[in-house]
C-alpha positions as CSV (number, residue, x, y, z in Angstrom):
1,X,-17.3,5.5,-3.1
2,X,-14.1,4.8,-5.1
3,X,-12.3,1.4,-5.8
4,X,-9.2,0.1,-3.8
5,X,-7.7,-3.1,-4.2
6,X,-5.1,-4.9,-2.4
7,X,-3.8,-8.4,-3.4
8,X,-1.4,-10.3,-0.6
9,X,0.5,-13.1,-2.3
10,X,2.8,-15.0,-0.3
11,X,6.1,-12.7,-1.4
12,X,4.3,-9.4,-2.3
13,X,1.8,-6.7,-1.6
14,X,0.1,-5.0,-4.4
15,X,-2.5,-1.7,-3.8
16,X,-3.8,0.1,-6.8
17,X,-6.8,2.4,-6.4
18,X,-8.2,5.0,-8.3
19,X,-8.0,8.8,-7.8
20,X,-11.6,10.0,-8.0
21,X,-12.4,11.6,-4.4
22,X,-15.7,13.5,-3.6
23,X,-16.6,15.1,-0.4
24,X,-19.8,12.9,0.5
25,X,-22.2,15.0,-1.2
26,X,-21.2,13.6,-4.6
27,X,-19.0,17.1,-5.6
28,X,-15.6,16.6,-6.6
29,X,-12.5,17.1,-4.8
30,X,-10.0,15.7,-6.8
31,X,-9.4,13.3,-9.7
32,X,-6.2,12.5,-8.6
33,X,-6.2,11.6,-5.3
34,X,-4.0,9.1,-3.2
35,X,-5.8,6.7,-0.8
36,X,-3.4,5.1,0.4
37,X,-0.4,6.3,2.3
38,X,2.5,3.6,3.2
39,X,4.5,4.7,6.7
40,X,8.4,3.4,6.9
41,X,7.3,0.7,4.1
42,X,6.1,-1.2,6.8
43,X,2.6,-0.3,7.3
44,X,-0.2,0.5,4.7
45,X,-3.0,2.1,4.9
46,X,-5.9,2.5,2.5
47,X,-9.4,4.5,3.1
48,X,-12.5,4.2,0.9
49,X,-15.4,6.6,1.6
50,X,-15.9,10.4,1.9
51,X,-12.6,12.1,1.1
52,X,-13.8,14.5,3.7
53,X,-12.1,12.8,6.6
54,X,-9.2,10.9,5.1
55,X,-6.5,13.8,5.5
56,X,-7.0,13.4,9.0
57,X,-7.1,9.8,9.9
58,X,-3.7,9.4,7.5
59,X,-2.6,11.7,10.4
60,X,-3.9,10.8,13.4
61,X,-2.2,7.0,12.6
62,X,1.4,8.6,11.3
63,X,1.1,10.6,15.4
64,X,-0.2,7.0,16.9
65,X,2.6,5.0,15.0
66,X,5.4,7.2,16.6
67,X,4.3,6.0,19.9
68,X,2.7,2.3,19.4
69,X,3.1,-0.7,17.7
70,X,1.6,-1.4,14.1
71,X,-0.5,-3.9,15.4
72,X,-1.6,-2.2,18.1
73,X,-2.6,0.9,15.9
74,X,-4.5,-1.5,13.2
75,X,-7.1,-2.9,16.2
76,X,-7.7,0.9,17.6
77,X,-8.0,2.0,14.0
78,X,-10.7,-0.9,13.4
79,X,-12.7,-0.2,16.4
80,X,-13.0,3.5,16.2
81,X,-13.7,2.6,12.4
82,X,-16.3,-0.4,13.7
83,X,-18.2,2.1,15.7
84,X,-18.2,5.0,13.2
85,X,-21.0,7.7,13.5
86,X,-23.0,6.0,10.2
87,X,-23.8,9.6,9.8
88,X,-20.0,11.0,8.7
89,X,-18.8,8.0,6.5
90,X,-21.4,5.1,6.2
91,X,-19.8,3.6,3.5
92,X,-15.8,3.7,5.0
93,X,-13.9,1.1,4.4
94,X,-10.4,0.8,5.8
95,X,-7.3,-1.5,5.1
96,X,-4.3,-1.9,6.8
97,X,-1.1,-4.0,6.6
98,X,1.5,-4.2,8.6
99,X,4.9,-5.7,7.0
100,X,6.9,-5.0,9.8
101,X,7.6,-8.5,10.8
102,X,8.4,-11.9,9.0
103,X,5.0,-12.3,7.6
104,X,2.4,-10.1,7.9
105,X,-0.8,-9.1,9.3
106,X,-4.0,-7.0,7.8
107,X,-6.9,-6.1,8.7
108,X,-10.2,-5.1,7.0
109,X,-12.4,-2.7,8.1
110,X,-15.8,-1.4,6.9
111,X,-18.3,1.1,9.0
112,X,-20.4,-0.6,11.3
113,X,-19.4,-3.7,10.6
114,X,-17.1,-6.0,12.8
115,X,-13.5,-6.9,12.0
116,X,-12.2,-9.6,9.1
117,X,-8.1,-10.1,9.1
118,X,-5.6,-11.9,7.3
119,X,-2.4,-13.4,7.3
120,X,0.3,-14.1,5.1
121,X,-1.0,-16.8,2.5
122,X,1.2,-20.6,1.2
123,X,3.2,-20.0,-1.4
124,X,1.4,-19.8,-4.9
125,X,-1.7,-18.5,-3.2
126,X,-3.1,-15.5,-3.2
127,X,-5.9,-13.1,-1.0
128,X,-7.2,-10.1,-2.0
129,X,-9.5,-7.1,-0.3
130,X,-11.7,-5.1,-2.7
131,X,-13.7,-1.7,-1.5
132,X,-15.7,-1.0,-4.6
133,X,-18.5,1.8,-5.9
134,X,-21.6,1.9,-4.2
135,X,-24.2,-0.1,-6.4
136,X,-21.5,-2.6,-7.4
137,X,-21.8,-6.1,-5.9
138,X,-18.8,-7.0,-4.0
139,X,-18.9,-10.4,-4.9
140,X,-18.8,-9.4,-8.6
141,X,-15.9,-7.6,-8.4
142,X,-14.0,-10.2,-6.9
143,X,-15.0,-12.6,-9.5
144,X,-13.7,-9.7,-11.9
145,X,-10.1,-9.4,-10.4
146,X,-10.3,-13.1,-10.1
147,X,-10.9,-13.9,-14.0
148,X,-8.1,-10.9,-14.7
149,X,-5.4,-13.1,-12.6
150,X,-6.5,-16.4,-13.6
151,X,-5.8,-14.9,-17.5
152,X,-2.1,-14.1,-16.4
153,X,0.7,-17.4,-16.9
154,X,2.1,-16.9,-13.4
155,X,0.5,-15.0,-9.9
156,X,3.2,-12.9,-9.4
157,X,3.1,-9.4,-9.0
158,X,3.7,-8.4,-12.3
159,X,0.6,-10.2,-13.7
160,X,-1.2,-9.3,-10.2
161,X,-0.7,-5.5,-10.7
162,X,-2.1,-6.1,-14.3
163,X,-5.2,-7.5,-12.9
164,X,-5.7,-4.6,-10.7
165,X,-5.3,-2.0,-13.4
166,X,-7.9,-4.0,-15.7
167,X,-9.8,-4.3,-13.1
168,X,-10.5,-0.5,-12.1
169,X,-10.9,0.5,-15.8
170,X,-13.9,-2.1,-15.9
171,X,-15.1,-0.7,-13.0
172,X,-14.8,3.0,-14.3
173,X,-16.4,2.2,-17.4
174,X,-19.3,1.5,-15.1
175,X,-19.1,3.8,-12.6
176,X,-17.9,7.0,-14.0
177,X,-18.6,9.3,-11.1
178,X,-17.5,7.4,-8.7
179,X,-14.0,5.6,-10.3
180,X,-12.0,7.1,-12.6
181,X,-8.8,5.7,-14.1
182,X,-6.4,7.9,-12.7
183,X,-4.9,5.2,-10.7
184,X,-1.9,5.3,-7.6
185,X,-0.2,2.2,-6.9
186,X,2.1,0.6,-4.7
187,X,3.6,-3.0,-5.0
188,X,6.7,-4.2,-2.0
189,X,8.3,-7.3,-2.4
190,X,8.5,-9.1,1.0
């Protein structure tokens, strides 16, 4: 499993993730490989996991989107995510954001598991999401992105993005096969 962060502040979305995708059985794929894919730059999508199935699922939501709502597409996404076969993905993680309207909504999806979301933080505040290696503690990594931003003068999205980037080269130094430091990124001002 790769890395993929995305930090919310109350003016900006920031995603950076790395480019290191395998195809479940641990062989690489590619080691520069986009997991995220932004529709209209209004909604944002991010998929952690076996690179096996992300091709289609970037897909299947562009189709849906033409058709439905954002929102709409984020809860169908998380439930057909929520009850994943184990089997295919266990360790998928999705994230989606939709900008479309004043503020904004997300969700957070991991296999199996049931659905966390977020809303558009106070002013000088921000959330992030995290989908880290297998073997890394969540928790950890949090505390890691957190002591990058709390280093920076000013959480804006300059420093934010900084954070990010420091953040996925520590966690490539430690997990070499499954982060590299071949990362894609995407910041949008709201």
């Amino acid at each position: 499993m790769s890395l993929v962060s995305m930090v919310f502040g109350s003016n900006f979305v920031s995603v950076v993730s790395d480019g290191l995708a395998t195809d479940g059985e641990g062989n690489v794929v590619s080691t520069n490989f986009k997991k995220f894919k932004v529709y209209n730059d209004k909604f944002i999508m991010t998929i952690s996991g076996s690179s096996a199935v992300f091709d289609h699922i970037f897909e299947d939501v562009e189709k849906a989107l033409q058709h439905f709502d954002a929102d709409y597409v984020m809860k169908k996404m998380a439930n057909e995510i929520s009850n994943a076969d184990m089997t295919i993905s266990p360790y998928m993680t999705v994230m989606m954001l939709n900008l479309a309207n004043d503020g904004f909504y997300g969700i957070i999806q991991k296999a199996g598991e049931p659905v966390s979301t977020v809303v558009k933080p106070y002013e000088r505040q921000y959330i992030y999401w995290i989908s880290s290696p297998i073997g890394s503690d969540s928790q950890s990594v949090g505390n890691k992105l957190n002591e990058f931003i709390n280093k920076a003068k000013e959480i804006d999205l300059k420093s934010i993005r900084k954070a990010q980037i420091q953040l996925n080269n520590y966690i490539a130094a430690q997990y070499p096969d499954s982060v590299n430091r071949n990362v894609s990124q995407y910041q949008f001002v709201i």
